[in-house]
TIRO-2110 file (N, C-alpha, C; in Angstrom, 1 decimal):
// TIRO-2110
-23.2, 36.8, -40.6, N, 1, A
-23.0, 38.0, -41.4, CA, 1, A
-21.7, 38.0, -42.1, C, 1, A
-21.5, 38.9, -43.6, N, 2, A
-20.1, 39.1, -44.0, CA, 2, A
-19.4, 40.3, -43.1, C, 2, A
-18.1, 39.9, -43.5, N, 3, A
-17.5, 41.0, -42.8, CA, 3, A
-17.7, 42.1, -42.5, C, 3, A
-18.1, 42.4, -44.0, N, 4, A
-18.1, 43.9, -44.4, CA, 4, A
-19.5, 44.4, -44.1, C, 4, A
-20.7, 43.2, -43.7, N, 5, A
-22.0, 43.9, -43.1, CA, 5, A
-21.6, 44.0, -41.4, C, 5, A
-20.6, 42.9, -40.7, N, 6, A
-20.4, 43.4, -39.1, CA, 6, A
-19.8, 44.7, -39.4, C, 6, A
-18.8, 44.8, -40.0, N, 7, A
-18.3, 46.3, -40.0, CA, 7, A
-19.3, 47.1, -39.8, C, 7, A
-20.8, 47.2, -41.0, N, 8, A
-21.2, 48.5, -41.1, CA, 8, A
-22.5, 48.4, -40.0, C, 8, A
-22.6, 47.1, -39.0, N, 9, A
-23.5, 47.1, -37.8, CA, 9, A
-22.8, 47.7, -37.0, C, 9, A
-21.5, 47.3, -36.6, N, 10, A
-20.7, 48.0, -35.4, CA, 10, A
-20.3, 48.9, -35.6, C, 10, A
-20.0, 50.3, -36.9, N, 11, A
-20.0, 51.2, -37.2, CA, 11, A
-21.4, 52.2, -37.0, C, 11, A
-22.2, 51.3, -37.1, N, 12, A
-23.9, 52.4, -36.8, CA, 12, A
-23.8, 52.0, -34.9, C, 12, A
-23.3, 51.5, -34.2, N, 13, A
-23.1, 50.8, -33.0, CA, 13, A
-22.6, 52.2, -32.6, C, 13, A
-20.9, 52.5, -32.9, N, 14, A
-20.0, 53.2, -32.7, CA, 14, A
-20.8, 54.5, -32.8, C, 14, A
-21.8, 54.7, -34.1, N, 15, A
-22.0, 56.1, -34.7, CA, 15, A
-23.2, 56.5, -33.3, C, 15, A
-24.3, 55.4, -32.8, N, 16, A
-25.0, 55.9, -32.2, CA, 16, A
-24.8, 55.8, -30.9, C, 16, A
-24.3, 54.7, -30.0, N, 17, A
-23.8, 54.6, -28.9, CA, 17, A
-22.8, 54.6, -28.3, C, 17, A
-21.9, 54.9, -29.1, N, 18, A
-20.4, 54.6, -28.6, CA, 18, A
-19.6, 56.0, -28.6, C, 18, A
-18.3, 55.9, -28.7, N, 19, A
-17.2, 57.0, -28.8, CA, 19, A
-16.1, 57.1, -29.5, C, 19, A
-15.2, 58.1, -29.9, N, 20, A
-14.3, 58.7, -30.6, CA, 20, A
-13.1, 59.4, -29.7, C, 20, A
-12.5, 59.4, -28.9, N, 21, A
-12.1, 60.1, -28.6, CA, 21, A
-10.6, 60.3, -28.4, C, 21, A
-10.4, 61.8, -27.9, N, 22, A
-8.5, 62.1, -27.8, CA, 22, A
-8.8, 62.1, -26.2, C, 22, A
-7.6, 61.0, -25.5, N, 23, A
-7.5, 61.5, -23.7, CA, 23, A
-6.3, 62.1, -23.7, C, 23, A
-6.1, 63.0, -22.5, N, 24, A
-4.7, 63.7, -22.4, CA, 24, A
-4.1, 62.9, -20.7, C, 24, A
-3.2, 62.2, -20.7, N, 25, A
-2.9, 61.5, -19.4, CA, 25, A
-1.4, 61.8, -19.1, C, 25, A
-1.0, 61.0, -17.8, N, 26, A
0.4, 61.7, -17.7, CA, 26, A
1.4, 60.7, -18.1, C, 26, A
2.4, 60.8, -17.9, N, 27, A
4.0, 60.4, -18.0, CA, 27, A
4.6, 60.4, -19.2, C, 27, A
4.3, 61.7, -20.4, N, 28, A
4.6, 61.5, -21.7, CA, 28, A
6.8, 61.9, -20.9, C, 28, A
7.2, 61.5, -22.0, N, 29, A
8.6, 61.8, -22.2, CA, 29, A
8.9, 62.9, -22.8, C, 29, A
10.0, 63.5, -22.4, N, 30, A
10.2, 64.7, -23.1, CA, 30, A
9.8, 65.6, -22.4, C, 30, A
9.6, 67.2, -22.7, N, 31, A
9.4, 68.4, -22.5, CA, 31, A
8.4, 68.3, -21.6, C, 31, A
7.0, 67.7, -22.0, N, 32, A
5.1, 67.7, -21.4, CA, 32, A
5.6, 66.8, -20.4, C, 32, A
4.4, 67.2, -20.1, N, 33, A
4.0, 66.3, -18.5, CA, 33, A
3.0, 65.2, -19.0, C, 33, A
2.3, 65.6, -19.9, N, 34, A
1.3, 64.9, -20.7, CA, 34, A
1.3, 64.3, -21.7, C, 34, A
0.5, 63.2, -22.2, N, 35, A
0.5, 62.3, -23.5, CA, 35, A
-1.0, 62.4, -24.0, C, 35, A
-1.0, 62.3, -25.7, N, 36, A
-2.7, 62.1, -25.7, CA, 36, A
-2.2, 60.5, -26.1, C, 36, A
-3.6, 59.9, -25.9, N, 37, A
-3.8, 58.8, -26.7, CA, 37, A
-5.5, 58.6, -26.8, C, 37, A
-5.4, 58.2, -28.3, N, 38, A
-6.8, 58.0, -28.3, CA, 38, A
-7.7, 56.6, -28.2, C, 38, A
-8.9, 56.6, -28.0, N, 39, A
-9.7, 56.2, -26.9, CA, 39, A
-11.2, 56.1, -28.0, C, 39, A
-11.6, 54.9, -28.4, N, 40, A
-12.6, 54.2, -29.3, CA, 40, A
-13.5, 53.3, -28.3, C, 40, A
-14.7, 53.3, -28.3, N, 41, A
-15.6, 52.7, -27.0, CA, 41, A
-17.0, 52.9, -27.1, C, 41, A
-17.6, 51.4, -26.2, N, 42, A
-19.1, 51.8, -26.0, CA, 42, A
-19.6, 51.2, -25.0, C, 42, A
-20.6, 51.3, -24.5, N, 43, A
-21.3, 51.3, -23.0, CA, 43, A
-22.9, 50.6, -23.6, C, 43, A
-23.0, 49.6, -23.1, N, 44, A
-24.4, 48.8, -23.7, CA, 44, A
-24.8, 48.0, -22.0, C, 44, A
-26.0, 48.0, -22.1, N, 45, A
-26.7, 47.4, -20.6, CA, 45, A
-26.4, 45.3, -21.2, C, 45, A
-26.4, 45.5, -22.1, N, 46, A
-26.6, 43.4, -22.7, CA, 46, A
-25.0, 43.5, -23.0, C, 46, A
-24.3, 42.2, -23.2, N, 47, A
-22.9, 41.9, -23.3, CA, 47, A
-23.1, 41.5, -24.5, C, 47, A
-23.6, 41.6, -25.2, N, 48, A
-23.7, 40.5, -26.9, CA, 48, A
-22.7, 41.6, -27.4, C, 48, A
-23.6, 43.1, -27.7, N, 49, A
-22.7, 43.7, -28.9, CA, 49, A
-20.8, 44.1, -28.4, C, 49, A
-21.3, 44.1, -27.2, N, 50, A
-19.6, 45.0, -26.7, CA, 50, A
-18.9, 43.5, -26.8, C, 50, A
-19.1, 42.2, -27.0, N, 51, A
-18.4, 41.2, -27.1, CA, 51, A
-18.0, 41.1, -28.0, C, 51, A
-19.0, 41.3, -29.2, N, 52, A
-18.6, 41.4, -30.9, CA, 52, A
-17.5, 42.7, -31.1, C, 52, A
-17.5, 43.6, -30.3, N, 53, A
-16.9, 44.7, -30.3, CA, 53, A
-15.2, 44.4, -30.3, C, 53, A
-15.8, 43.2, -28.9, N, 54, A
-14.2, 42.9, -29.0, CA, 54, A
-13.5, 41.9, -29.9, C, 54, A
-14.0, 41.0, -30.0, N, 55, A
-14.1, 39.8, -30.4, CA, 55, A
-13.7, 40.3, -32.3, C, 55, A
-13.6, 41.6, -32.9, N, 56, A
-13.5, 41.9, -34.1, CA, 56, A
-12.6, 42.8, -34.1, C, 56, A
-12.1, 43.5, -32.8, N, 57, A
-11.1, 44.7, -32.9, CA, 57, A
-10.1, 44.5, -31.5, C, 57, A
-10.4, 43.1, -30.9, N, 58, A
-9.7, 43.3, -29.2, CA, 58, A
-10.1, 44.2, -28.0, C, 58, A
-9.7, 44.9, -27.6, N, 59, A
-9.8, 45.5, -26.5, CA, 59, A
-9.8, 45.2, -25.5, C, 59, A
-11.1, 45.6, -24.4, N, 60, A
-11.7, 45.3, -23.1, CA, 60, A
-12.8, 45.4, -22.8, C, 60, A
-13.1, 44.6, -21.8, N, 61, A
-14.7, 45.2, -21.4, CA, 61, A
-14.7, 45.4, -19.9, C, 61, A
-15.3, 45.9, -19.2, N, 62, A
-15.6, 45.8, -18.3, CA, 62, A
-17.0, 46.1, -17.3, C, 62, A
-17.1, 45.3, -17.0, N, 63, A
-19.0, 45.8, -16.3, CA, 63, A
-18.4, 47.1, -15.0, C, 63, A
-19.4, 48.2, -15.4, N, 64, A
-19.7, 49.4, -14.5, CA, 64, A
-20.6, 49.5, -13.9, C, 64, A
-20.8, 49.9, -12.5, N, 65, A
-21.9, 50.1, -12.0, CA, 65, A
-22.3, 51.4, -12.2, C, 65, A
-23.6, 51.3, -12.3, N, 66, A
-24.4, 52.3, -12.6, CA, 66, A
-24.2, 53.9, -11.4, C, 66, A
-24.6, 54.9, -12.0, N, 67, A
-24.1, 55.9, -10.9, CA, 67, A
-25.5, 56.3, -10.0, C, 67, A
-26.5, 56.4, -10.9, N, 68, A
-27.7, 56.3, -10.4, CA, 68, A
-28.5, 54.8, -10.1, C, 68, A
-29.6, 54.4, -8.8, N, 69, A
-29.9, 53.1, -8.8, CA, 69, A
-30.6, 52.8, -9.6, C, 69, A
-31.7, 53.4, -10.4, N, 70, A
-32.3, 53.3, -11.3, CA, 70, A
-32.2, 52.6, -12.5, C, 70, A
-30.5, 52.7, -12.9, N, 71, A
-30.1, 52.6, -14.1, CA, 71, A
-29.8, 51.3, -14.0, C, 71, A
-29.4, 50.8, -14.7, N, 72, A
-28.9, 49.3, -15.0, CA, 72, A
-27.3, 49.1, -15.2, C, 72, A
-26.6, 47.9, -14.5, N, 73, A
-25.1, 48.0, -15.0, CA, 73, A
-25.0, 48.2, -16.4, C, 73, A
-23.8, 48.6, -16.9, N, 74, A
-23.3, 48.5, -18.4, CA, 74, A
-21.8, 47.6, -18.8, C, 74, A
-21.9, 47.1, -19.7, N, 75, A
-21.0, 46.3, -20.1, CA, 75, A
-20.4, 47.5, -21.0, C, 75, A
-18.8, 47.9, -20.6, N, 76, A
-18.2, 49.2, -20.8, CA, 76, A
-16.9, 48.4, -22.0, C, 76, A
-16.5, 48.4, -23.4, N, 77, A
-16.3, 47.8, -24.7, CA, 77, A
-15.4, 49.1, -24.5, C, 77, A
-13.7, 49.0, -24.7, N, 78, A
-12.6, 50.5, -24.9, CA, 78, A
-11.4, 49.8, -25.4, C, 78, A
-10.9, 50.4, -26.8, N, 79, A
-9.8, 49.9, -27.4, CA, 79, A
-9.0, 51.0, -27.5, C, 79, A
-7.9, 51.4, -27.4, N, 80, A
-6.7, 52.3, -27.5, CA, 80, A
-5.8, 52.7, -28.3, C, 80, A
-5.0, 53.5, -28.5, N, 81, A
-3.7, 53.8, -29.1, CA, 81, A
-3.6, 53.2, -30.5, C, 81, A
-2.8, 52.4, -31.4, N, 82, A
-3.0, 51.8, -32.3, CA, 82, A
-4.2, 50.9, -32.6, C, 82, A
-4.7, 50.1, -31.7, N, 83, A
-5.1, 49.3, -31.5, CA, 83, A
-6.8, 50.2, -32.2, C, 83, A
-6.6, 51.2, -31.3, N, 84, A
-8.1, 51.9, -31.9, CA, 84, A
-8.1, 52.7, -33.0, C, 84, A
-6.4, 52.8, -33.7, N, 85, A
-6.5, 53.5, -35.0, CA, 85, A
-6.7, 52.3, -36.2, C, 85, A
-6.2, 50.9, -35.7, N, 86, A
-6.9, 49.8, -36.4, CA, 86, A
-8.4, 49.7, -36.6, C, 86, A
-8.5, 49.8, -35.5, N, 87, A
-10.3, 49.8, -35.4, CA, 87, A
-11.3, 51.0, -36.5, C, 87, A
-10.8, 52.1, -36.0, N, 88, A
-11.4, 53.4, -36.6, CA, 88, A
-11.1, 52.8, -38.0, C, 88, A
-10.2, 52.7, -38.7, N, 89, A
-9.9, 52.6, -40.0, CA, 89, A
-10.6, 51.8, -40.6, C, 89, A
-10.7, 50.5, -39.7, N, 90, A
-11.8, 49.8, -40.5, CA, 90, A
-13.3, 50.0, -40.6, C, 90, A
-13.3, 51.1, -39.6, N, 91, A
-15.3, 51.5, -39.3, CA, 91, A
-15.6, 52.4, -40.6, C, 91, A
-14.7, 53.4, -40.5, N, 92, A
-14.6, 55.0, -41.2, CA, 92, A
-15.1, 54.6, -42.4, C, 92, A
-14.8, 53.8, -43.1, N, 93, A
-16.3, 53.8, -44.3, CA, 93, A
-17.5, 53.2, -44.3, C, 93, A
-18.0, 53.0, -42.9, N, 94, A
-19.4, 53.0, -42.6, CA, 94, A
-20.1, 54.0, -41.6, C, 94, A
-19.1, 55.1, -41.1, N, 95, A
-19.4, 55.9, -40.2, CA, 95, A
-20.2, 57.1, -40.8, C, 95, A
-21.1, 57.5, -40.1, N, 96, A
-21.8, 58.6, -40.4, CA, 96, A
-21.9, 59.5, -39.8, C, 96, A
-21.8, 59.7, -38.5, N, 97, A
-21.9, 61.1, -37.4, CA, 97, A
-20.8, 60.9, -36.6, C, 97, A
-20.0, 60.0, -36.9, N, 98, A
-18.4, 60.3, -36.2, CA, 98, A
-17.3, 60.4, -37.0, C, 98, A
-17.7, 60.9, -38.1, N, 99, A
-16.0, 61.3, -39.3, CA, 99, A
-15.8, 61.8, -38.7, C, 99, A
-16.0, 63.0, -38.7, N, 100, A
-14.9, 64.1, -38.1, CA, 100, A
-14.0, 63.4, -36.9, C, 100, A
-14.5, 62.9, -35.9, N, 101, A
-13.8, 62.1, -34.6, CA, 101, A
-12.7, 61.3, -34.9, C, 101, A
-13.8, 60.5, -36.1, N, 102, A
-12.4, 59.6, -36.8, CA, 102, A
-11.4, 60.2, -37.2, C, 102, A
-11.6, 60.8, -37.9, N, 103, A
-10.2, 61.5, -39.3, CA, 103, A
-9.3, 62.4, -37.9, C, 103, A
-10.0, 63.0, -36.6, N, 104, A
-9.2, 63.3, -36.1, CA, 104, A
-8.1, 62.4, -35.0, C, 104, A
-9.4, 61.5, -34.7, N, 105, A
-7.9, 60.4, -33.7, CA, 105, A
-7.4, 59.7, -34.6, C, 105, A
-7.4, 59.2, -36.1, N, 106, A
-6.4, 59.0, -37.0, CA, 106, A
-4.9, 59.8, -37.1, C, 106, A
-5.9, 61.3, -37.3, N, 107, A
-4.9, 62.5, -37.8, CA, 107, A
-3.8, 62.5, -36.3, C, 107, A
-3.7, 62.5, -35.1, N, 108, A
-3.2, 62.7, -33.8, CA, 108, A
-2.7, 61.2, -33.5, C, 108, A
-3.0, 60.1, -34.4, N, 109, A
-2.1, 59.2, -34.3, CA, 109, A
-0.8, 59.0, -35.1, C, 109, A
-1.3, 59.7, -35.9, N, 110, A
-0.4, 59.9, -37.2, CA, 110, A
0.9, 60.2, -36.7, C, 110, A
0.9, 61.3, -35.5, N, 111, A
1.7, 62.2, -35.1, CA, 111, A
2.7, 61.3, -34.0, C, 111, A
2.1, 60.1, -34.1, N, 112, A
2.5, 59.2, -32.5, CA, 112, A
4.2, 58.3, -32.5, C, 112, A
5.1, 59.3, -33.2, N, 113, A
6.3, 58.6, -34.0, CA, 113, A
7.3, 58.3, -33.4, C, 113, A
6.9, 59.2, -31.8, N, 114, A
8.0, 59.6, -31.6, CA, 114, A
8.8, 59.1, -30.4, C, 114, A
8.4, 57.5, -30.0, N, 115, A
8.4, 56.7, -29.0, CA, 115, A
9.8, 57.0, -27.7, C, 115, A
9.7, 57.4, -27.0, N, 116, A
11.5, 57.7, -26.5, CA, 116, A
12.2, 58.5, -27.0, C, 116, A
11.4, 59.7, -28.1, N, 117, A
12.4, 61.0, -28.4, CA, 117, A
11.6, 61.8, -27.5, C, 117, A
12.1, 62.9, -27.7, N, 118, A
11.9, 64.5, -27.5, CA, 118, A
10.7, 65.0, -28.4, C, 118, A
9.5, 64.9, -28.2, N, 119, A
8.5, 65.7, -29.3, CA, 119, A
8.7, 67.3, -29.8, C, 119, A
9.1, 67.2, -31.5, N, 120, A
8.7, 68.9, -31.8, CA, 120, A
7.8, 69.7, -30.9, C, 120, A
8.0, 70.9, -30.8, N, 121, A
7.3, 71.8, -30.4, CA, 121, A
6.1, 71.5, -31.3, C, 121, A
6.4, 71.9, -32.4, N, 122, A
5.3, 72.5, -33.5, CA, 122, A
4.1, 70.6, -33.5, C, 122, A
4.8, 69.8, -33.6, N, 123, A
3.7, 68.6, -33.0, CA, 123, A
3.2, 68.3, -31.5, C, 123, A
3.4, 69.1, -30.5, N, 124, A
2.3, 68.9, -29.1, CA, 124, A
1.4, 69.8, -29.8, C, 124, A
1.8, 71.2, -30.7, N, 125, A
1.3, 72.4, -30.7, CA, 125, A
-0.2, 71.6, -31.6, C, 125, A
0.5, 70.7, -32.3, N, 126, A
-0.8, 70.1, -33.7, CA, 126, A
-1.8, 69.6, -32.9, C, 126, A
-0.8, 68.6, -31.7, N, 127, A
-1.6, 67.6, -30.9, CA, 127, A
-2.5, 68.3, -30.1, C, 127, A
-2.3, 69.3, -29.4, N, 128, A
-3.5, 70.3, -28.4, CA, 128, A
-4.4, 70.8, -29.2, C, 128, A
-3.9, 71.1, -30.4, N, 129, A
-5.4, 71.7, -31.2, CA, 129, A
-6.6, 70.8, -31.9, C, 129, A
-5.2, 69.2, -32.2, N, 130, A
-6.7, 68.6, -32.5, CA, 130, A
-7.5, 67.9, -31.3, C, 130, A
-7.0, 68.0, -30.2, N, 131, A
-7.6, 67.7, -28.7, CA, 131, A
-8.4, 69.3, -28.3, C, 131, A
-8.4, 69.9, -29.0, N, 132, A
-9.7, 71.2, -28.4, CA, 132, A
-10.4, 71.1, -29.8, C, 132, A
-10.3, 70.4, -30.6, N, 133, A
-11.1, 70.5, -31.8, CA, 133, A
-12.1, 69.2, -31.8, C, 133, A
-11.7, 68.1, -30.7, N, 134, A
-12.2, 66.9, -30.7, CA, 134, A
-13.1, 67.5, -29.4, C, 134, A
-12.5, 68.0, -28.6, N, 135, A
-13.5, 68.2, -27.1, CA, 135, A
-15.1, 68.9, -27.7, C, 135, A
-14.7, 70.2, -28.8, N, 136, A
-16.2, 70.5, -29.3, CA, 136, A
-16.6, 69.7, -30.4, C, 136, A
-16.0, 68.7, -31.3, N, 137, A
-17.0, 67.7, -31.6, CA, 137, A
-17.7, 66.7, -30.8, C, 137, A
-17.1, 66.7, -29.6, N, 138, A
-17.9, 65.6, -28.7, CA, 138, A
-18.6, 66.4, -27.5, C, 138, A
-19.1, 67.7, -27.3, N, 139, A
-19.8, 68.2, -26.6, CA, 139, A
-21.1, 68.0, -26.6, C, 139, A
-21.6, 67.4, -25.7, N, 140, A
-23.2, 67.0, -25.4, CA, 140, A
-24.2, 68.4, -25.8, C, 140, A
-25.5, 67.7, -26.3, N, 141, A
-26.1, 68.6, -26.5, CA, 141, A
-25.9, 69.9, -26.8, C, 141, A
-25.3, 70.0, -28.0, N, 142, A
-25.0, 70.9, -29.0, CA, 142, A
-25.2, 70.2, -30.5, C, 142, A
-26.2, 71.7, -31.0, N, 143, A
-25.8, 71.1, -32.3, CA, 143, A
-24.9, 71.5, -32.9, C, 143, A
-24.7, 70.4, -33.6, N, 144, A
-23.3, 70.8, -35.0, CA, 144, A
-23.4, 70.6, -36.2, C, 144, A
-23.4, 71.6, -36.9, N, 145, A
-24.0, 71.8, -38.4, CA, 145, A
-22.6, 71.9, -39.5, C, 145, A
-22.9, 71.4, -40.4, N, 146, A
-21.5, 71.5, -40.8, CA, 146, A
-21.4, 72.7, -42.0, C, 146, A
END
């Protein structure tokens, strides 16, 4: 395949199976107790695609066991922090049901300047709102109409 067709397979990958997301974790510096960083991923029962996943953007994989016995392990594909604003950036013109996601863990990276200072107030303030704006784009079963 050309490049620009893996892109727009692992972008329908990302759009149907996979994730977008802002995590809030601890030991930020400064004022918070907390840090976001965002969090690009997918969960597949076969290792082919989550390999290509990596194998195009880096990351990690890791096989999870299933919670129910039923189900089948998953080979679990999760890239991070810059690494996942690399990634996003190169999907985002093939993505279809996760713009919004994108443009927001872009937009909350944007904000990520501030390595070993003290964070503005008025930027945690940007950062928690686009972390409650991402939690109801990614709420299960709901629709969302634009």
């Amino acid at each position: 395949m050309k490049p620009t067709e893996v892109l727009a397979y692992l972008a329908g990958i990302i759009d149907g199976e996979g994730w977008i997301t802002i995590i809030r974790g601890g030991n930020a510096k400064g004022r918070r107790k907390y840090a976001y960083q965002i969090l690009l991923g997918c969960s597949m029962t076969r290792p082919e695609v989550v390999q290509l996943l990596r194998s195009t953007f880096q990351g990690t994989i890791a096989l999870t066991a299933p919670r129910n016995e039923k189900h089948s392990p998953q080979f679990r594909w999760e890239v991070r922090s810059q690494q996942a604003a690399g990634a996003i950036k190169m999907l985002r013109p093939f993505l279809i049901l996760k713009t919004k996601q994108a443009d927001l863990a872009l937009a909350i990276q944007e904000t990520m300047q501030f390595a070993g200072k003290i964070v503005p107030t008025n930027i945690w303030e940007a950062r928690d709102k686009m972390k409650a704006q991402m939690t109801i784009l990614n709420r299960r079963g709901q629709e969302k109409i634009a």
